[in-house]
C-alpha positions as CSV (number, residue, x, y, z in Angstrom):
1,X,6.3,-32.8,40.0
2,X,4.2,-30.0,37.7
3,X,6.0,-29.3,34.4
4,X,6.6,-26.1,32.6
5,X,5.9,-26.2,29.2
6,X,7.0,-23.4,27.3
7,X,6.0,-21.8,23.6
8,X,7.9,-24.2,21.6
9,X,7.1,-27.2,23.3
10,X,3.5,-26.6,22.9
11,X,4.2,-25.6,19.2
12,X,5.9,-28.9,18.9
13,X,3.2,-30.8,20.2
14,X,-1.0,-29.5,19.4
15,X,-2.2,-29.7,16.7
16,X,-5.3,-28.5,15.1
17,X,-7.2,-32.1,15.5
18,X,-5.8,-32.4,19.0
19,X,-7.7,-29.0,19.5
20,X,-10.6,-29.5,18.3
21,X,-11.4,-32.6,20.0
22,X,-10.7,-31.1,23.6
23,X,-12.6,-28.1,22.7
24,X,-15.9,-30.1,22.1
25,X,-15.0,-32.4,25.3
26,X,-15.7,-28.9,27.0
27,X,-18.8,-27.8,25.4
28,X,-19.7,-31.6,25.8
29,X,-19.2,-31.7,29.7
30,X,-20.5,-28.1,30.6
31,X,-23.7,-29.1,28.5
32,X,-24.2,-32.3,30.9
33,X,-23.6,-30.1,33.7
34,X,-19.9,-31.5,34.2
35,X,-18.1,-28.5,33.9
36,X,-17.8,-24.8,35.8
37,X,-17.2,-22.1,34.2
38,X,-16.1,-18.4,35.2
39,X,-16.5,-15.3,32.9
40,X,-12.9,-13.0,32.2
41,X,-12.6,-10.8,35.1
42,X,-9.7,-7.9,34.2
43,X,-8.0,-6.3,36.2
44,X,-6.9,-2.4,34.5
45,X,-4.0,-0.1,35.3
46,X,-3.7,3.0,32.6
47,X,-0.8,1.2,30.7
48,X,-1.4,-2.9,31.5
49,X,-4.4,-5.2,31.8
50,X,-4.7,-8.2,34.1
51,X,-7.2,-10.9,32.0
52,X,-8.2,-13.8,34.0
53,X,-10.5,-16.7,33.1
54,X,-11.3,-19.6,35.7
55,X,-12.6,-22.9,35.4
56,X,-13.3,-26.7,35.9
57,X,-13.3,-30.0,34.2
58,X,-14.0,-32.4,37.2
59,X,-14.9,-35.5,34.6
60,X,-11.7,-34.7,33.1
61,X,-9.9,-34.8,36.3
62,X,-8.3,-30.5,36.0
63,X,-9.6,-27.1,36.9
64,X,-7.4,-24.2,36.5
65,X,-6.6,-20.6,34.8
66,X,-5.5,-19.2,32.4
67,X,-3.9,-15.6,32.8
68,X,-2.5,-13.1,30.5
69,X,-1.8,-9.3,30.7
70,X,-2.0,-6.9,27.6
71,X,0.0,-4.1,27.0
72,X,1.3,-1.6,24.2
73,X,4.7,-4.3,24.4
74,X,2.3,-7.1,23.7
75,X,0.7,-10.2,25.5
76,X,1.7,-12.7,28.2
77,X,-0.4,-15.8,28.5
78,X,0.1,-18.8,30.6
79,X,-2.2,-21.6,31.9
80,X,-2.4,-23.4,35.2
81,X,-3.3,-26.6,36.0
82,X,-4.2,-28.2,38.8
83,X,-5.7,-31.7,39.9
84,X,-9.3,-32.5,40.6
85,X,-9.1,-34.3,43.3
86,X,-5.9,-33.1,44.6
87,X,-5.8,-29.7,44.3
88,X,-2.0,-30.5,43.4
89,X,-0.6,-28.4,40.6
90,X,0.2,-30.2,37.5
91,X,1.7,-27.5,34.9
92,X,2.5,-24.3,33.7
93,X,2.1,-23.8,30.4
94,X,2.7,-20.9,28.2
95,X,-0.3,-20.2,26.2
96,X,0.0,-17.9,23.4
97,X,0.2,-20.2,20.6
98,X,-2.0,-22.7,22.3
99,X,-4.6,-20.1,22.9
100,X,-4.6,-18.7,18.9
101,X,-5.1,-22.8,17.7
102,X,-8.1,-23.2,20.7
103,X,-10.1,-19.9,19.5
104,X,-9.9,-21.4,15.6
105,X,-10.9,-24.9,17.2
106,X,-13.9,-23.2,18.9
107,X,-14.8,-21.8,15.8
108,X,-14.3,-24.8,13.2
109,X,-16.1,-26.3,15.9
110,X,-18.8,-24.8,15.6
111,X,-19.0,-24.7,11.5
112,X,-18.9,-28.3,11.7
113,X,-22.0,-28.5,13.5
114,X,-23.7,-25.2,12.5
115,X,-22.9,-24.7,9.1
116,X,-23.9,-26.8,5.7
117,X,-22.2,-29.8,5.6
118,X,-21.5,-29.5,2.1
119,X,-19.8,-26.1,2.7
120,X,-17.1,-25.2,0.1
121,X,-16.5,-21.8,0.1
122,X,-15.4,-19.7,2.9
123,X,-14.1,-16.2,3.5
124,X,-12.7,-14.6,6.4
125,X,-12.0,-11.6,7.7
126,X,-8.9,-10.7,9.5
127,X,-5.0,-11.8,8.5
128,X,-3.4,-11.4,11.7
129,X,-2.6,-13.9,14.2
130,X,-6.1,-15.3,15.4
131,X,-7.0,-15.6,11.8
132,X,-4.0,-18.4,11.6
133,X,-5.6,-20.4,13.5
134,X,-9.3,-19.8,12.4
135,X,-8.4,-21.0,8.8
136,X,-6.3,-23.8,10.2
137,X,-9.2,-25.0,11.9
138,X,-11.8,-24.4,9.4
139,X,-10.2,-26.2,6.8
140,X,-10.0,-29.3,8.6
141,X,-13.8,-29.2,10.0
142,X,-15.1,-29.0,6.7
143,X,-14.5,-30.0,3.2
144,X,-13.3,-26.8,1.7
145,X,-11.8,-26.3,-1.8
146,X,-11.5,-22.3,-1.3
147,X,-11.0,-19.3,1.6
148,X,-11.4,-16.4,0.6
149,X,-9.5,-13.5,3.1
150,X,-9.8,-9.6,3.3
151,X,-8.2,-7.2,5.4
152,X,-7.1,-3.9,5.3
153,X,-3.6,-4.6,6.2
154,X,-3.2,-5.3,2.6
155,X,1.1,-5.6,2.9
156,X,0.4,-8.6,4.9
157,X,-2.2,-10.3,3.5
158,X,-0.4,-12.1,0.1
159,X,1.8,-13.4,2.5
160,X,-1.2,-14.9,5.1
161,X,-2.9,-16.5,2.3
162,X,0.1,-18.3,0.3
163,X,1.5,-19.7,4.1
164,X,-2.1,-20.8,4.8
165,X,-2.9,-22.7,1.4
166,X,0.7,-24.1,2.4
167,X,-0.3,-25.1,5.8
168,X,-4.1,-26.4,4.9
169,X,-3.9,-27.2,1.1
170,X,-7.0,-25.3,0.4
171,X,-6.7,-22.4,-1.9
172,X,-6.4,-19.6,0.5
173,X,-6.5,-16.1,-1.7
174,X,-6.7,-12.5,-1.1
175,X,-10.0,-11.1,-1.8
176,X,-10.8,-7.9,-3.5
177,X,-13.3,-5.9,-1.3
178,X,-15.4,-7.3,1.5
179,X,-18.8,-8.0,-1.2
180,X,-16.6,-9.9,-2.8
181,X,-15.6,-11.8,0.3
182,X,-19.4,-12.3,1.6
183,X,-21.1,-13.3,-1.8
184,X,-20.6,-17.1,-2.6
185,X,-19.1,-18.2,0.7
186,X,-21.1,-21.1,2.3
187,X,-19.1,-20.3,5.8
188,X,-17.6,-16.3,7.1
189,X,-15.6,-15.5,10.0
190,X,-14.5,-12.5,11.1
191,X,-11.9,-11.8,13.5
192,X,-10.7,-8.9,13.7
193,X,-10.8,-6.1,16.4
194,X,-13.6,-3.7,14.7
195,X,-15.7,-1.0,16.2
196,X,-17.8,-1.1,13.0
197,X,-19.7,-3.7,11.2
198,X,-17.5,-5.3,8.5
199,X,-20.3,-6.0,5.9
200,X,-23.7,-5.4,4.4
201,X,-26.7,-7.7,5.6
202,X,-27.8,-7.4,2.5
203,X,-24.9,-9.7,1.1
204,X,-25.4,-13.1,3.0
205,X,-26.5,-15.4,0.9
206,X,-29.3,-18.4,2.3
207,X,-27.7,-21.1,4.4
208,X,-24.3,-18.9,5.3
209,X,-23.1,-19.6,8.6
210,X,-21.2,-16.9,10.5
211,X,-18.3,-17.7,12.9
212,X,-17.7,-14.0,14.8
213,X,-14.9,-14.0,17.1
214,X,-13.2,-11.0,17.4
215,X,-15.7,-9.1,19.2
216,X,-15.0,-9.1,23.0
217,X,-16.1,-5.9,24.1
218,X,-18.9,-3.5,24.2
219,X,-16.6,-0.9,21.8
220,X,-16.2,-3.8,19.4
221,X,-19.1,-5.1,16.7
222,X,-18.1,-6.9,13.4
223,X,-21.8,-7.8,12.4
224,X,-24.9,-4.9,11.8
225,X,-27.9,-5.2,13.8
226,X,-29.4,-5.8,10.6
227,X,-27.1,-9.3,9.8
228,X,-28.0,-10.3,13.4
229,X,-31.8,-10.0,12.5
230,X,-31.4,-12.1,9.4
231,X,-30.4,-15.1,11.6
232,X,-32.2,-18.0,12.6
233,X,-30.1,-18.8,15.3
234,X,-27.3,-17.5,17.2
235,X,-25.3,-19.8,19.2
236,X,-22.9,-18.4,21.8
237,X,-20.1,-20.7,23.7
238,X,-22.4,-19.8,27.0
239,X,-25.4,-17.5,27.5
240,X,-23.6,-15.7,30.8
241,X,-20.3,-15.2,28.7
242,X,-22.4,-13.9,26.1
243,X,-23.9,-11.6,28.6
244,X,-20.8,-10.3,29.6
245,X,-18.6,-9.7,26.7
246,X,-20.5,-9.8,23.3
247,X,-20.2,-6.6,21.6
248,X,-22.1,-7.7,18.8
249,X,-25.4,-8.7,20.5
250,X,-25.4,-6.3,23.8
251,X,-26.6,-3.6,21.7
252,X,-29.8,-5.9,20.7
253,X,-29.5,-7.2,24.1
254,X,-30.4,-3.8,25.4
255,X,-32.7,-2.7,23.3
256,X,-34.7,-5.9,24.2
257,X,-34.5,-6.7,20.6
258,X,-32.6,-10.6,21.8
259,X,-33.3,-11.9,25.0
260,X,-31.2,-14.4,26.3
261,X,-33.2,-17.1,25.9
262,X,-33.2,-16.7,22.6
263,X,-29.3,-17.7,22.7
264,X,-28.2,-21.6,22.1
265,X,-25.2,-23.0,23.9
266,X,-22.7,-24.7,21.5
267,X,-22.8,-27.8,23.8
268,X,-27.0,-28.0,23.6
269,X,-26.2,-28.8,19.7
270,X,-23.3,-31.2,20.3
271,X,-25.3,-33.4,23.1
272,X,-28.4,-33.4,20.9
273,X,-30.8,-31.1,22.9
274,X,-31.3,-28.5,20.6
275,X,-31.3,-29.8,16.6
276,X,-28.9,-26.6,15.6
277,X,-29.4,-26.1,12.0
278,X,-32.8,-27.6,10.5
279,X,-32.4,-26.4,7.0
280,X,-29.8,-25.5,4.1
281,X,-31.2,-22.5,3.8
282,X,-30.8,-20.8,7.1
283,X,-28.6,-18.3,8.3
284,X,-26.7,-18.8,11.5
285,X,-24.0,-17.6,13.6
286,X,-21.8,-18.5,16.4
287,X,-20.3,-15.5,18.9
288,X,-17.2,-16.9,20.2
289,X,-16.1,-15.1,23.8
290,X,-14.1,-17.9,24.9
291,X,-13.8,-19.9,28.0
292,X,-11.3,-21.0,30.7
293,X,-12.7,-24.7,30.0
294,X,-11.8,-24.7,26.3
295,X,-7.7,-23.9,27.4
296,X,-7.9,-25.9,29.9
297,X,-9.4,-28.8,28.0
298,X,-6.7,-28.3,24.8
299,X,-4.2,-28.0,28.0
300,X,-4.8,-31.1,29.6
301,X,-4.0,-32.8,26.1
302,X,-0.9,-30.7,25.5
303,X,0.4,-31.9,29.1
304,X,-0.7,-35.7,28.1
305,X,1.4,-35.7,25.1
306,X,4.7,-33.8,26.6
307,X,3.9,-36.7,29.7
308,X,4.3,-38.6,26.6
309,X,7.4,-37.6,24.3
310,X,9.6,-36.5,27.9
311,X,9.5,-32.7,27.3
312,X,9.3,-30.1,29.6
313,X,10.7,-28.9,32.7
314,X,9.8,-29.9,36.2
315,X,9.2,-27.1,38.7
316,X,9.5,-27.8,42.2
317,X,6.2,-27.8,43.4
318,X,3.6,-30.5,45.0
């Protein structure tokens, strides 16, 4: 029979390694052409939003979804599985948690193979829940010593960065003003839901890599037109997602200032078709949209290990 896995079973069981790896199994298989992938489609009443994102895995023997609605009350997430070659369902899992750790995994993976591998410094933008899971997962992609974290919810913020330092043992500290954040750090994300650009272009240093993941919309943009036009390359998770959602580059996009085959898939770098970054001192960025493969990739491995340790509950369903 499928099992449902709830919040805290998956809380008991990924972790960020656990993520990582079955995100870049993803990027890995949709590179060799092993993997279908759907953009969000949503679904919008005046008070509730239907998000849906479909997909497949077939080497990995799974295709499924993950839904979620979003309302002023907050956000429902769940994922289904299915078998390959069956078309049986395996489980239902709740997806909230599992979906904050999966969008930090995308994003440490791509710093591990986009930024400089001697990166030290980081600072990040953001110190609500998707941040959690950003520093989580940058910390263990690279050898940090220090994060450096700004938002404007400043209450909040002494509190994000001593639990972080606790859950990473990096130094996670608040930082002053966002120059302060952007000068001297080898490695920036930002996620956060901004309609304007978070920082000057003018203060990214040589061989900064940028990690933008909050911007999912056209009425959200965390990076200038002028920060996009000092990179050497901008990756994407996948050009037609990219297309679709990123409210950072659709203003070049339609201005014909980027064309799309200007954007490199995260997976082209991990199977070796495209070298990524070629030298220290380049500036890069990754625009994280998300996918249904990524979830259902960290999903798979969530289900593996509750088939493992005996947890969750069977539904009765074939």
């Amino acid at each position: 029979m499928a099992l449902f896995l709830s919040e805290n079973d998956v809380k008991k069981l990924l972790t960020v390694e656990m993520a990582l790896e079955g995100v870049e199994s993803a990027h890995r298989d949709l590179a060799l052409g092993q993997a279908l992938d759907t953009p969000r489609a949503r679904s919008r009443l005046p008070q509730t939003v239907l998000h849906i994102l479909q997909g497949a895995l077939p080497a990995q023997g799974v295709l499924g979804y993950k839904a979620y609605t979003s309302n002023r009350s907050g956000n429902r997430f769940l994922v289904h599985l299915f078998d390959a070659a069956s078309g049986q369902l395996r489980a239902v899992i709740e997806a909230d948690y599992l979906g904050m750790i999966r969008t930090g995994a995308t994003s440490g993976l791509a710093a591990r193979w986009l930024a400089r591998p001697d990166s030290t410094v980081a600072g990040v933008f953001g110190a609500g829940w998707q941040a959690e899971g950003h520093v989580r997962a940058i910390c263990a992609a690279l050898p940090l010593e220090r994060v450096k974290v700004f938002s404007r919810k400043t209450d909040k913020l002494q509190a994000f960065c001593q639990r972080m330092s606790e859950a990473t043992g990096v130094a996670v500290e608040p930082a002053a003003n966002a120059e302060e954040l952007v000068r001297g750090s080898d490695l920036i994300g930002t996620v956060t839901t901004a309609a304007q650009p978070l920082f000057d272009a003018e203060w990214l240093e040589p061989g900064t890599h940028i990690n933008a993941a909050g911007s999912n919309a056209l009425i959200r943009q965390e990076l200038s037109e002028a920060a996009l036009k000092r990179c050497d390359l901008i990756a994407v998770d996948a050009v037609p997602t990219a297309l679709a959602e990123a409210g950072d580059l659709l203003p070049l996009l339609e201005k014909g200032r980027l064309h799309p085959r200007q954007m490199l898939e995260l997976g082209d770098v991990i199977i070796g078709r495209h070298p990524g970054r070629t030298d220290a001192g380049q500036i890069t960025v990754f625009e994280s949209q998300g996918m249904a493969i990524q979830d259902l990739a960290v999903a798979l491995r969530v289900l593996a290990a509750a088939e493992a340790q005996g947890l969750g509950v069977e539904i009765p369903l074939r």
